[in-house]
C-alpha positions in Angstrom: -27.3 -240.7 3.2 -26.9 -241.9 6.9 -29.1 -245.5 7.0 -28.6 -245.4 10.4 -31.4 -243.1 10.7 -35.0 -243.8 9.1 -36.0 -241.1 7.0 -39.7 -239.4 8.4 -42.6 -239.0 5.7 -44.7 -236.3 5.9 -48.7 -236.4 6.0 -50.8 -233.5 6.9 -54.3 -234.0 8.0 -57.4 -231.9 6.9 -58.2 -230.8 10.7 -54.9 -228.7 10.0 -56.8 -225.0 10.1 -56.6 -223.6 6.5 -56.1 -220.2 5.0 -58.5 -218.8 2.4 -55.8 -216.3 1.5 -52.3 -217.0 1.3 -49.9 -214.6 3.7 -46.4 -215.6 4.9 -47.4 -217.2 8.2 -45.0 -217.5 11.1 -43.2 -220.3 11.7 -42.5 -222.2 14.4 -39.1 -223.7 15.2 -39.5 -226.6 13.8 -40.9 -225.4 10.5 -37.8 -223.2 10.1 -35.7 -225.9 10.6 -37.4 -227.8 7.9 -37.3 -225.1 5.6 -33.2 -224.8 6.1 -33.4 -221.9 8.1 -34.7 -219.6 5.4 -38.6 -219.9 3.4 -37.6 -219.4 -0.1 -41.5 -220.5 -1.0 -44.1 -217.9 -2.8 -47.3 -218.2 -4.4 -47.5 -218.0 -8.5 -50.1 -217.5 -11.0 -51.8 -221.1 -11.7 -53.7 -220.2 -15.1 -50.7 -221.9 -16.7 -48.2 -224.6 -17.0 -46.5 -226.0 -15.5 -47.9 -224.9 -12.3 -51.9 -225.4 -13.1 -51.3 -229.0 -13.5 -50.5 -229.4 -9.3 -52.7 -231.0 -7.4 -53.8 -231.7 -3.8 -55.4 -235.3 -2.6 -57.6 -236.0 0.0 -57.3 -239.7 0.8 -60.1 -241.8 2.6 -58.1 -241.2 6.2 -58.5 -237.6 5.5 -54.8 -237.0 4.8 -53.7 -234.0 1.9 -51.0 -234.5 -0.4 -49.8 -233.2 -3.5 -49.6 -234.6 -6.7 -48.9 -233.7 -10.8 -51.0 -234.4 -13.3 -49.0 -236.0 -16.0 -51.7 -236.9 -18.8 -55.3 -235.9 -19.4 -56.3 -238.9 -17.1 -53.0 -239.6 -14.4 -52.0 -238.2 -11.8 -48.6 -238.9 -10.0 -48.0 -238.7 -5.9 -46.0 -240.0 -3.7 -47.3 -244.0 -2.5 -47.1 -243.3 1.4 -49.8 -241.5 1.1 -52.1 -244.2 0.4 -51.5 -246.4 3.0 -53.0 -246.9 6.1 -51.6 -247.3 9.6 -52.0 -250.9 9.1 -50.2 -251.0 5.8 -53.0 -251.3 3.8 -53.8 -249.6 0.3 -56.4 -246.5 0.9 -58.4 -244.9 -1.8 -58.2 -241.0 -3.0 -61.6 -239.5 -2.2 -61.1 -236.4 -4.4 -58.4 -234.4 -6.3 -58.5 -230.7 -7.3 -56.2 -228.4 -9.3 -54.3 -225.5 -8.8 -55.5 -224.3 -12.2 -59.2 -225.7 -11.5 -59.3 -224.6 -7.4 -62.8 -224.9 -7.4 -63.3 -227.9 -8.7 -62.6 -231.4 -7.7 -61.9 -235.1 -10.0 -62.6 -238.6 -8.2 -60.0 -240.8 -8.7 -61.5 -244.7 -9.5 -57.6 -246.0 -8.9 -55.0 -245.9 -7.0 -51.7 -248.0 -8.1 -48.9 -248.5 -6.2 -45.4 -250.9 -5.9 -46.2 -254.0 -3.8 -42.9 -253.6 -1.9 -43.9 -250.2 -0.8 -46.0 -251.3 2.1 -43.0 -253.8 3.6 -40.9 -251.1 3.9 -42.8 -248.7 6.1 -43.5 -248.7 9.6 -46.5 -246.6 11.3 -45.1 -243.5 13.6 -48.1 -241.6 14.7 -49.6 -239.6 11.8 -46.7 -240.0 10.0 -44.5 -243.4 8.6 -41.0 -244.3 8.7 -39.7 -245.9 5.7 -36.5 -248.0 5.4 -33.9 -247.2 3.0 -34.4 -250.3 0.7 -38.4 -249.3 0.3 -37.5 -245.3 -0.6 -36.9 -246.1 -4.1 -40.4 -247.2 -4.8 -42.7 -244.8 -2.7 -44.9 -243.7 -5.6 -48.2 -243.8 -6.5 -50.4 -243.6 -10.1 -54.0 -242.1 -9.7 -56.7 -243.0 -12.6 -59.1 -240.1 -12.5 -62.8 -241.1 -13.6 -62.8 -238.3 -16.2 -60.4 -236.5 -18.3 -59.1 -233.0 -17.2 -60.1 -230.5 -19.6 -58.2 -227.3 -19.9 -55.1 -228.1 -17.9 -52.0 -229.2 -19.7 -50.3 -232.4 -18.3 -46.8 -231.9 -17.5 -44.8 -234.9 -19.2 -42.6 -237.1 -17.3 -38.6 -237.0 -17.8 -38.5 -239.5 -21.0 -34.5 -240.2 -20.7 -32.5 -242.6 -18.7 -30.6 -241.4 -15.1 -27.7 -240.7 -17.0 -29.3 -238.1 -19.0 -30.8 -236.6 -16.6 -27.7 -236.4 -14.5 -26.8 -233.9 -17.5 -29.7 -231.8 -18.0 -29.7 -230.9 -14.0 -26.1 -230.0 -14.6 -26.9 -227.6 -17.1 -29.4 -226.2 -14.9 -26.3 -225.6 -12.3 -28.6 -228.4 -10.5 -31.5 -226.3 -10.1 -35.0 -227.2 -10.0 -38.5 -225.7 -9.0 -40.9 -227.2 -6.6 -44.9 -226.6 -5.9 -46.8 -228.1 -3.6 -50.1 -227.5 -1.3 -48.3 -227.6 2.7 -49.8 -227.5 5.6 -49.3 -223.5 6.1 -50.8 -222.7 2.9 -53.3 -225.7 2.3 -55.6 -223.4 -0.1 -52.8 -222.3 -2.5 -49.7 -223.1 -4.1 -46.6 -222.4 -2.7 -43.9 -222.5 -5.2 -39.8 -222.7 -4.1 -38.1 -221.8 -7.2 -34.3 -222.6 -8.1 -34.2 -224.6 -5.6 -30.8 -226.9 -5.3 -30.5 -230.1 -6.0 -27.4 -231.9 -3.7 -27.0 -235.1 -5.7 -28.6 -237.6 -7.6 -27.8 -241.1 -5.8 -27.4 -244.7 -7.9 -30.5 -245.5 -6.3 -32.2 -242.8 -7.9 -33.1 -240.5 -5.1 -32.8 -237.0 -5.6 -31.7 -235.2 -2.5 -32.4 -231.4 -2.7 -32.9 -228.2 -0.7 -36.1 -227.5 -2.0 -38.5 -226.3 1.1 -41.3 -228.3 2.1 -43.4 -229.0 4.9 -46.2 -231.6 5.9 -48.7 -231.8 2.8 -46.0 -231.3 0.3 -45.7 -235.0 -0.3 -45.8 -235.8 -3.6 -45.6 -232.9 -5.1 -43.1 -232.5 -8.6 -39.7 -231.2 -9.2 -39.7 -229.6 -11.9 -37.0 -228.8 -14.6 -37.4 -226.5 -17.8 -36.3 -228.1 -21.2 -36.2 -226.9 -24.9 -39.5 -228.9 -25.0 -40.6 -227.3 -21.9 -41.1 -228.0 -18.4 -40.7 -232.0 -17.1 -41.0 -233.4 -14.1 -37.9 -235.1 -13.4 -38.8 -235.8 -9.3 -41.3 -237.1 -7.1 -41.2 -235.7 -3.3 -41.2 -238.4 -1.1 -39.8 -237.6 2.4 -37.2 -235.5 4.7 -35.5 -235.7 8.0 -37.1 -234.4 11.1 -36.1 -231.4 12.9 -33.3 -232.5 14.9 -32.1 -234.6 12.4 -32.3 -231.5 9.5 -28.3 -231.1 9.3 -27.5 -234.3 8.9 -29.3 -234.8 5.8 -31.7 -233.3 3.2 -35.1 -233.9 1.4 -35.2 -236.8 -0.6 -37.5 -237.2 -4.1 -37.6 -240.0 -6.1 -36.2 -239.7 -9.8 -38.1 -240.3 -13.0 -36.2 -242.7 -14.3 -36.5 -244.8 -10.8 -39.7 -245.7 -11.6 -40.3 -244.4 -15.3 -40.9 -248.1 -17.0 -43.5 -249.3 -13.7 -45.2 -245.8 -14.8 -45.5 -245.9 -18.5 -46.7 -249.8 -17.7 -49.4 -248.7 -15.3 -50.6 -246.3 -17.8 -50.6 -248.4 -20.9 
């Protein structure tokens, strides 16, 4: 990856018009060049895992992202998310499910990595974040009360090393699903999508296609235990930058142990 360039993250604000039912909506230029010239995205059925357990997040500046719930009470999303222009921490005013649309959790917590903050700098809506800051944009949501009738999708348990595997015998293949900006009332799902290489940083960069609203949102990969989310969606180039690089997630195993030892 090119450090010579700062990598743009993606926020989407709720004054973006939504769409009460989902059709494939035209893109602008832009959008198609985020979405690698092609939108390989389609709604799904959400009465079931793994996609039921995908959320979207209002935080307190009115900003949407996406987010996986990964145990009865947690909820993983990306950590840009909840800061401010000024670099502070933000609160989560409400979460709802793609399994539950018509309901909606308050979160009580937020956690995030202290050096997340340090690393990003303010650009508009949006934040730039340098390259030695990527590695930790995550954040952990503590919702008031349990979920009841979804099923949490379990984080990746093994190392980067085994996961390295797994992709491969996935031919490095992964599904996405995320709430983005042209679709803010349903899940849009980009199945298969390609994984480009798993860096010793632990950033995943992928072809998967997403769009403003999509941080946070899971990569998914199926297992003989069943689906895990091995990836975190953290940020992507803009427009003019699209061929020199692609979207970047943040591996499990990155920040697996910070994870387990938020919720423990």
């Amino acid at each position: 990856m090119n450090s010579k360039r700062w990598m743009m993250l993606w926020l989407t604000l709720t004054t973006l018009a939504s769409h009460s039912l989902w059709a494939a909506p035209q893109k602008n230029d832009e959008q198609q060049t985020l979405l690698f010239g092609h939108d390989d995205r389609h709604p799904v059925a959400t009465d079931a895992a793994p996609w039921s357990a995908v959320a979207q997040i209002e935080t307190a500046e009115q900003n949407l992202c996406s987010g996986i719930l990964v145990a009865p009470q947690w909820v993983v999303s990306s950590g840009h998310c909840f800061i401010s222009a000024d670099r502070h921490q933000q609160a989560a005013l409400s979460v709802r499910f793609a399994g539950k649309p018509g309901a909606f959790w308050q979160p009580d917590r937020v956690l995030l990595p202290q050096e997340l903050a340090t690393g990003l700098t303010a650009d508009g809506d949006s934040f730039i974040i340098s390259p030695d800051a990527s590695r930790h944009d995550i954040a952990l949501l503590h919702l008031a009360t349990p979920i009841q009738g979804i099923s949490p999708i379990p984080l990746w348990a093994g190392d980067q090393r085994s996961l390295a595997e797994a992709l491969n015998q996935q031919e490095n293949q992964v599904s996405q699903g995320g709430f983005p900006q042209d679709s803010l009332d349903t899940l849009l799902v980009h199945s298969r999508c390609q994984i480009r290489r798993l860096s010793d940083q632990g950033i995943l960069e992928h072809r998967c296609d997403t769009l403003p609203g999509d941080s946070g949102s899971p990569l998914l990969l199926p297992t003989r235990h069943g689906w895990r989310v091995v990836g975190i969606q953290s940020s992507a180039p803009e427009p003019s930058d699209r061929w020199r690089a692609d979207n970047l997630a943040i591996a499990i195993p990155t920040i697996s142990s910070l994870l387990n030892h938020w919720m423990s």
